[in-house]
C-alpha positions as CSV (number, residue, x, y, z in Angstrom):
1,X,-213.8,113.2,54.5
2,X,-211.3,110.1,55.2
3,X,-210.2,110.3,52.2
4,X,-209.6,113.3,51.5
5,X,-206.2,113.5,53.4
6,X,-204.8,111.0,51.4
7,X,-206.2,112.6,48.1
8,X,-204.4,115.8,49.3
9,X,-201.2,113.9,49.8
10,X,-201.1,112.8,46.3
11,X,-201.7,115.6,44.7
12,X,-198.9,117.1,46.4
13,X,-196.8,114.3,45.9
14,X,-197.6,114.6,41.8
15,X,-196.7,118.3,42.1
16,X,-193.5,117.6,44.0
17,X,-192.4,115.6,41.1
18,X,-193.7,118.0,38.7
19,X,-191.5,120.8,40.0
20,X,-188.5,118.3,40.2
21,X,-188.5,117.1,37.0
22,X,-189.0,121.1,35.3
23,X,-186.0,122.3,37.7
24,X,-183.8,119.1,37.0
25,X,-184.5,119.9,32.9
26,X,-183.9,123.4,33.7
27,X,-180.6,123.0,35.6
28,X,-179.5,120.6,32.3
29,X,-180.7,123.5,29.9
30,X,-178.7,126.1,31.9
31,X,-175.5,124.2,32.5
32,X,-175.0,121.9,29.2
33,X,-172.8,123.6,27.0
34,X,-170.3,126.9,26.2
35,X,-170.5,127.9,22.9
36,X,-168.0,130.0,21.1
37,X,-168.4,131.7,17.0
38,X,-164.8,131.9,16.1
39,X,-164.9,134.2,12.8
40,X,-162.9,136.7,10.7
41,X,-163.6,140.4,9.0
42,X,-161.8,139.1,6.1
43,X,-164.1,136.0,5.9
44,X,-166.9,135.6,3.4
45,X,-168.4,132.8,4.7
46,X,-168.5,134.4,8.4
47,X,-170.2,137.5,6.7
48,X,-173.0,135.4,5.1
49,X,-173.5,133.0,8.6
50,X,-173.3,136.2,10.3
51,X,-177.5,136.9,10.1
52,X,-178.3,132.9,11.0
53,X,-175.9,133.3,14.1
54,X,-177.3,136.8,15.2
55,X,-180.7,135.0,14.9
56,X,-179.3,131.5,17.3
57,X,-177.8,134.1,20.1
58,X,-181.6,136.0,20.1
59,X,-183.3,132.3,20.8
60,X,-180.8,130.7,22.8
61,X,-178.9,133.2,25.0
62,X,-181.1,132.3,27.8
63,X,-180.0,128.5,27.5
64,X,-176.5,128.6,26.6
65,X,-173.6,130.8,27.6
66,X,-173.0,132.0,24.3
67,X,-169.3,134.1,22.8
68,X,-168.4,135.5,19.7
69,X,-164.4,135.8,19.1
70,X,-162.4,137.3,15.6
71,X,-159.3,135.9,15.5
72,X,-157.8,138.9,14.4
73,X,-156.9,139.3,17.7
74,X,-153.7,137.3,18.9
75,X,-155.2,135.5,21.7
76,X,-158.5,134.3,19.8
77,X,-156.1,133.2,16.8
78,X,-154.0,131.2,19.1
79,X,-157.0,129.8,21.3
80,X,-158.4,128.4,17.9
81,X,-154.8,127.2,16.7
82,X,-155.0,125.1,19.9
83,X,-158.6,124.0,19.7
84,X,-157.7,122.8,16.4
85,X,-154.6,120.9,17.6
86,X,-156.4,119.2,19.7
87,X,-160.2,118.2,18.6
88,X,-159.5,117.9,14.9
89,X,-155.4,117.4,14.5
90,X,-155.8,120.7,12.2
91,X,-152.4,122.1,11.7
92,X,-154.3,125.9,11.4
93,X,-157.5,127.3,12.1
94,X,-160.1,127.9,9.7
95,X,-163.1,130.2,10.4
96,X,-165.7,130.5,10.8
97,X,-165.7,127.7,13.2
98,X,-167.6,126.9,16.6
99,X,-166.5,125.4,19.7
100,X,-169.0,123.7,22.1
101,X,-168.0,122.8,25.5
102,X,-170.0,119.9,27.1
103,X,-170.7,119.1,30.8
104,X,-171.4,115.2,30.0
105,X,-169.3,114.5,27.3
106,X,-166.4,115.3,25.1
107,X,-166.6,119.1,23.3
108,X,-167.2,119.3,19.6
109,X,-165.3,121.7,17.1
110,X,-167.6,122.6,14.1
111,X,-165.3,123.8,11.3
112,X,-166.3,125.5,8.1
113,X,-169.5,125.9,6.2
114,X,-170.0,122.6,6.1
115,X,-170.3,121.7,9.7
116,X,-171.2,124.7,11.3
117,X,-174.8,124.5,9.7
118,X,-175.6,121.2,12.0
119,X,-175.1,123.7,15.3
120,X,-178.8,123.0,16.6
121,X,-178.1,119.0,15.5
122,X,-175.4,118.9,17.8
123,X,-176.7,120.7,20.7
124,X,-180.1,118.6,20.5
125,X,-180.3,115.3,18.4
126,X,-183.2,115.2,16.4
127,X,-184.4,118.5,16.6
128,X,-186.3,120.1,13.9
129,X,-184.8,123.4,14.7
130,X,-182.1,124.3,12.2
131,X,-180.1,127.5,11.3
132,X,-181.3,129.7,8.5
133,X,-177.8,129.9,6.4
134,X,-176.8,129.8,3.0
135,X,-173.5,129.2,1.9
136,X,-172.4,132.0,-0.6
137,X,-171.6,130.3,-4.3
138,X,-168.8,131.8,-4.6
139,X,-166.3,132.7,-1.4
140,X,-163.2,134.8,-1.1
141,X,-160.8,132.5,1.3
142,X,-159.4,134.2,4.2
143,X,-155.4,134.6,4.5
144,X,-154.1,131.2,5.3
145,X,-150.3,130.6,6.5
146,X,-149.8,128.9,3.0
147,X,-150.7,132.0,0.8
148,X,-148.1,134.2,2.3
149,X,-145.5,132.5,0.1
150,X,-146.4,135.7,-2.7
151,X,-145.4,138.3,0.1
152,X,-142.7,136.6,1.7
153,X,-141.2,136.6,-1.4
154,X,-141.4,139.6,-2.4
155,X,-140.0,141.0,0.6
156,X,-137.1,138.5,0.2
157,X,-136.6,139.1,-3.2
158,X,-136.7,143.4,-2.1
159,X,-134.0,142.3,0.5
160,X,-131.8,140.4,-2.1
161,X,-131.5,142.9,-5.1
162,X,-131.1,145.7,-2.5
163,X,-128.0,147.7,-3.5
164,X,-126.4,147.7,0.1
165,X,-126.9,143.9,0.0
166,X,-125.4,143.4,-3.1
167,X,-122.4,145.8,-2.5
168,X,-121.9,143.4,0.5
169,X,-122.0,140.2,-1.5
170,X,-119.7,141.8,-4.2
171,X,-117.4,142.7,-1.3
172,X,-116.8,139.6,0.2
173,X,-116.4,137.6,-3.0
174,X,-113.9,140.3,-4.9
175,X,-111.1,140.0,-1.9
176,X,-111.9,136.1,-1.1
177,X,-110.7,136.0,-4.5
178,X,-107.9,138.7,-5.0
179,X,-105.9,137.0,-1.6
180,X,-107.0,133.6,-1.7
181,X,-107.2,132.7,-5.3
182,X,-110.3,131.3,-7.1
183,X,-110.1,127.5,-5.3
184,X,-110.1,128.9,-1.8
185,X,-112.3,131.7,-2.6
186,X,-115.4,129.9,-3.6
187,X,-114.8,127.7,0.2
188,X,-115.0,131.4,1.9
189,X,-117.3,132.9,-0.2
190,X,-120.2,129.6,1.1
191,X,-118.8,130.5,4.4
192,X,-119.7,134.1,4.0
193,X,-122.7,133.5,3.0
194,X,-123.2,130.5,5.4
195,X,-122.8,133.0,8.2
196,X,-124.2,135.9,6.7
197,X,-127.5,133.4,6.4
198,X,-127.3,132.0,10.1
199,X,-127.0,136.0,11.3
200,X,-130.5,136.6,9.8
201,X,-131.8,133.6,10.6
202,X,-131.2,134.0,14.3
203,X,-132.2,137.9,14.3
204,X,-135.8,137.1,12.9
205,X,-136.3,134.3,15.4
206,X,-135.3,136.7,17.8
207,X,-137.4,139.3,15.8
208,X,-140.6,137.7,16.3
209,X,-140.2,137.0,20.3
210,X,-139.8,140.5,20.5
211,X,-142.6,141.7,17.8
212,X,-145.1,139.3,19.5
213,X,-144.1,140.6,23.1
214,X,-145.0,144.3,21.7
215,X,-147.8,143.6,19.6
216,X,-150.7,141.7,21.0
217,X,-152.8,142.1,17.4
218,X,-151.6,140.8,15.0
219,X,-153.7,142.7,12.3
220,X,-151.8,145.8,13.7
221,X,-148.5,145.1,13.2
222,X,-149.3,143.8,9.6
223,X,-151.0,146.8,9.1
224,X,-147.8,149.3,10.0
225,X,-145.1,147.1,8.3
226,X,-147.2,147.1,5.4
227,X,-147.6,150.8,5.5
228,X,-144.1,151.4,5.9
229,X,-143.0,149.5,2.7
230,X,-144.4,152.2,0.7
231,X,-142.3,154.7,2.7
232,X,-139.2,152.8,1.8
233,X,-140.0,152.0,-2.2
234,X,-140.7,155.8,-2.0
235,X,-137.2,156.3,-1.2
236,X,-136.0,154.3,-3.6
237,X,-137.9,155.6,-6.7
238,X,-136.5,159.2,-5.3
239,X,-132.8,157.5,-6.1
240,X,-134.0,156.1,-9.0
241,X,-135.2,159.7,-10.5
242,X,-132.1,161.8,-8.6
243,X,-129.3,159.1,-8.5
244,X,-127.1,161.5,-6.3
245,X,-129.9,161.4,-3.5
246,X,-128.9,158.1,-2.1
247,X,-129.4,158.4,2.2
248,X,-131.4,156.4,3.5
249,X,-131.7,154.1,0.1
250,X,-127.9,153.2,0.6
251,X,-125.1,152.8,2.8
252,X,-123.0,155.8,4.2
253,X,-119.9,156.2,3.1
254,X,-118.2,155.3,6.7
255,X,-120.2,152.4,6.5
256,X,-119.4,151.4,3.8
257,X,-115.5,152.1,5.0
258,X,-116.6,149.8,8.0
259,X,-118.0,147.2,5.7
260,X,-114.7,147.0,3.2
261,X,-112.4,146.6,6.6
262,X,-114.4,143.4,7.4
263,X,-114.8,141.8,3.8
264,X,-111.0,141.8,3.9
265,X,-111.3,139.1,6.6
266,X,-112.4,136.9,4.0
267,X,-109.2,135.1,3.7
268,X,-109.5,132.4,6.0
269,X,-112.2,130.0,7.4
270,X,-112.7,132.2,10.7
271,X,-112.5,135.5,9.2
272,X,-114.4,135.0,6.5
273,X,-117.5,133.7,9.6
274,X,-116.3,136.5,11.4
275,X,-116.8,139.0,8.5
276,X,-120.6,137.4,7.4
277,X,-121.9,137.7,11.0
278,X,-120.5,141.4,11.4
279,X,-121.3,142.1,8.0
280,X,-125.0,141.1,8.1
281,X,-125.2,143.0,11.6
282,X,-124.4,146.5,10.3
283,X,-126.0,146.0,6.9
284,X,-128.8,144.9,8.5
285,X,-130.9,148.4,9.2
286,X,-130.5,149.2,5.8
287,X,-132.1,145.7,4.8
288,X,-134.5,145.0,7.6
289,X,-137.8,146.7,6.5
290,X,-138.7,143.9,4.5
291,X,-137.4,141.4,7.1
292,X,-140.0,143.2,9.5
293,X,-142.9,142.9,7.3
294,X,-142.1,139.3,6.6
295,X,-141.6,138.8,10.4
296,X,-144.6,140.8,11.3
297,X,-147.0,138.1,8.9
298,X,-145.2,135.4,11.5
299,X,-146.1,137.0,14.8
300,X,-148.4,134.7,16.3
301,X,-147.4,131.6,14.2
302,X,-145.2,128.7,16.0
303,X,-141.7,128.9,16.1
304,X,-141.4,125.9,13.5
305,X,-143.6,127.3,11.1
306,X,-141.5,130.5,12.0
307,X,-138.2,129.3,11.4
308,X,-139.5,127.1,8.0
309,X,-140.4,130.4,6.4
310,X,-137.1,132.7,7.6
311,X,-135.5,129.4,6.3
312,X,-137.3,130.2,2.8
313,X,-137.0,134.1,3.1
314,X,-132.9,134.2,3.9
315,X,-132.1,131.5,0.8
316,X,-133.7,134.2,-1.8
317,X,-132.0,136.8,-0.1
318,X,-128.2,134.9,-0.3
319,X,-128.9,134.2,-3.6
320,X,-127.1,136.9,-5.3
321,X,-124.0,135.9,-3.6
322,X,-124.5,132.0,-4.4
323,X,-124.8,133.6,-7.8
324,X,-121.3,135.5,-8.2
325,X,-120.0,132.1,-6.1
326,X,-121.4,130.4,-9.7
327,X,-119.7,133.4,-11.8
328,X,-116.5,133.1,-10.0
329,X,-116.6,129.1,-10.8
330,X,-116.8,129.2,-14.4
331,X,-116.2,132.5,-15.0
332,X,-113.4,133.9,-12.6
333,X,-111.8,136.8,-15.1
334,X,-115.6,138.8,-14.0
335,X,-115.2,139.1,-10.6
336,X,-113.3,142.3,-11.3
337,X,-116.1,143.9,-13.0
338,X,-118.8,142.9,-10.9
339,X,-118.7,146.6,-9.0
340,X,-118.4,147.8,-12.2
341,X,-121.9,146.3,-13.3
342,X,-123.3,147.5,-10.0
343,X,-122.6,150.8,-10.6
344,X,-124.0,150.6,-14.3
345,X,-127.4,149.2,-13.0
346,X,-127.8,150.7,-9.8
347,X,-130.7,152.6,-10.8
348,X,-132.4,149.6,-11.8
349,X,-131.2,147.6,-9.0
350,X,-133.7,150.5,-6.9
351,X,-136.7,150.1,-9.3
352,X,-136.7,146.1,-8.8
353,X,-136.7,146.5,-4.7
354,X,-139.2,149.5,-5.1
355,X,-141.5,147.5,-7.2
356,X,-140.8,144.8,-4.9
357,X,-141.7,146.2,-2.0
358,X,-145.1,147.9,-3.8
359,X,-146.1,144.4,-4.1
360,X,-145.7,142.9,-0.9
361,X,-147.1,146.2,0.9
362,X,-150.1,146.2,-1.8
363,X,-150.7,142.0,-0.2
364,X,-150.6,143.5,3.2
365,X,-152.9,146.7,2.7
366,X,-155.3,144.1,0.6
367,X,-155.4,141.5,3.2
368,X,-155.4,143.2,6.8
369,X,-157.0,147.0,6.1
C-alpha cells in the first residue's frame, strides 16, 4: 500500500499533461487563422469552386473563423484591391481569391484557380485532405478594369457625334475664324478645345467623388446608368423618325442663343478659355448621360486609374473639333458650310449616338444584371 500513493501521483501527473497538451492543440486549432472566400456572381470559376467551398465551411467552421465576401459590393472590392496591393503587388483583384490571416506568421493571398485549390495545403502542410474542385475547361472572365475600353468608348464616341456637341465645336471654330482670320483661329480653336477638355476632365473627377459618396454598390449605379442609356438613344431615334421633335435630344433655342454669345469670345487667348469652360458647362446636361455611365464603371477605382480613363474618354469626345481645327488648316473656304453639313446629316448624326449608346448600355446590362 506504499506504493500506491506514488502510483496515484503519476497517473495524475500523465493525465495532467494529457489534458495540457489536447487544450494547448485546441487553443492553436481555434485561434490559427481568418479565412475569407473573396468571389463574384459574374464569375465562372467562383460558380464551379462554389460546391468544394460549401463542403470546406461544413468541416472546418468549428476550427477556423471562416467569411464569404462578393466584391460586388464597394467595400469588399476595395478590401481585395488592398489585399492585393499589398501581399501580391497586384494592380487589381481577381476572384475568386482567399485571404488567410495567421497568428504566427505572415498571411497568405490565394489567387485564382490555380492557387486556391492548395487551401487545406496551406492551412496544414502535408495533409492528405484536399478540396474537391474542378476547374471548368472553359471560363467566362469576369469584368476586369482593362475590358471597359469597348464601353468607355462607346459612350465617348455617343458624347462626340452628339448634335449639341457638335453645334458647339462648329461654333467656336466658325467665329475664331470669321474675326481672327485662319492663322489665329486654329491657336483659339486648340484653346477652345483645350478648355473645353480640362472643364470635363475636372467635372468627372469631381463626378466620381460624388457618385461614390452616393452609391456604396457599385453593381447599382452600373446598373441605373446603363438603364438610362436606353432612355436617352430612345430619344434620339424619336428625332431621327420625327426630325421636328427635337427636346430633350437637342439644345433649346435660348441655349443655343446663350451658347452663340460665348463662341463669339473666341477671338482672343482668354476669351476663347473663357468661352470652352462656360461652353462645356451649359452643354454639359445635354451631353452628360454618357459621361455618367462612363463615370459610374469608375466608381470605386483609384483616382489615377480614374483620371487615365476620363483622359481617354474626353480626347474621343474633342475630336470632332480637332477635326474641323484639321479642315480649317488645309481646307479653310469649308468652314462656312460646316452648319450647313450639320444640318444635312443631323438625322444621322442621332442614329450614330443612339446606336452608340445601345452598345455601351447593352455592355452594362450584360455585365452587371
Amino acid at each position: 500500500m506504499e506504493g500506491y500513493p506514488k502510483k496515484s501521483c503519476w497517473v495524475r501527473l500523465l493525465l495532467k499533461c494529457f489534458v495540457l497538451i489536447a487544450l494547448l492543440t485546441t487553443s492553436q486549432q481555434a485561434e490559427a487563422t481568418l479565412i475569407t472566400y473573396y468571389n463574384s456572381e459574374h464569375c465562372e470559376i467562383c460558380k464551379a469552386f462554389d460546391p468544394a467551398w460549401d463542403e470546406f465551411v461544413a468541416n472546418e467552421s468549428s476550427n477556423y473563423t471562416i467569411m464569404k465576401k462578393s466584391i460586388m459590393d464597394a467595400d469588399n472590392l476595395q478590401e481585395l484591391t488592398q489585399l492585393s496591393q499589398t501581399l501580391r503587388e497586384r494592380v487589381g483583384p481577381k476572384t475568386p481569391s482567399i485571404y488567410i490571416e495567421f497568428d504566427d506568421k505572415p498571411s497568405v493571398l490565394l489567387i485564382s484557380s490555380k492557387e486556391i485549390g492548395s487551401l487545406y495545403q496551406v492551412l496544414e502542410p502535408g495533409t492528405i485532405k484536399t478540396l474537391n474542385f474542378v476547374v471548368p475547361a472553359q471560363v467566362i472572365l469576369q469584368p476586369t478594369i482593362s475590358s471597359y475600353i469597348m464601353p468607355v468608348t462607346f459612350a465617348a464616341a455617343a458624347d462626340a457625334v452628339n448634335p449639341c456637341a457638335i453645334f458647339v465645336f462648329i461654333l467656336a471654330v466658325s467665329y475664331a475664324t470669321i474675326y481672327s482670320g485662319r492663322r489665329k483661329a486654329i491657336v483659339y480653336g486648340g484653346t477652345f478645345a483645350a478648355a473645353l477638355y480640362l472643364t470635363y476632365f475636372t467635372a468627372g473627377l469631381a463626378g466620381k467623388v460624388v457618385i461614390s459618396k452616393i452609391f456604396s454598390n457599385a453593381n447599382t449605379i452600373a446598373l441605373i446608368m446603363s438603364g438610362s442609356l436606353f432612355i436617352i438613344a430612345g430619344f434620339h431615334i424619336r428625332t431621327v423618325l420625327y426630325p421636328q421633335k427635337t427636346n430633350i435630344s437637342e439644345l433649346s433655342d435660348a441655349v443655343k442663343s446663350r451658347l452663340i454669345k460665348y463662341a463669339e469670345k473666341c477671338t482672343s487667348v482668354g476669351g476663347a478659355a473663357t468661352s470652352g469652360a462656360l461652353c462645356a458647362m451649359i452643354e454639359l446636361p445635354c451631353t452628360g448621360g454618357p459621361y455618367a455611365f462612363a463615370l459610374s464603371l469608375l466608381t470605386k477605382q483609384s483616382m489615377a486609374k480614374t483620371a487615365l480613363w476620363l483622359g481617354y474618354y474626353n480626347l474621343i469626345f474633342i475630336s470632332p473639333i480637332l477635326m474641323l481645327l484639321f479642315i480649317l488648316i488645309f481646307s479653310p473656304e469649308k468652314v462656312d458650310r460646316l452648319e450647313e453639313v450639320r444640318n444635312k446629316h443631323k438625322r444621322l448624326l442621332h442614329l450614330a449616338m443612339a446606336l452608340c449608346l445601345t452598345a455601351a448600355g447593352t455592355w452594362g446590362l450584360w455585365h452587371y444584371y
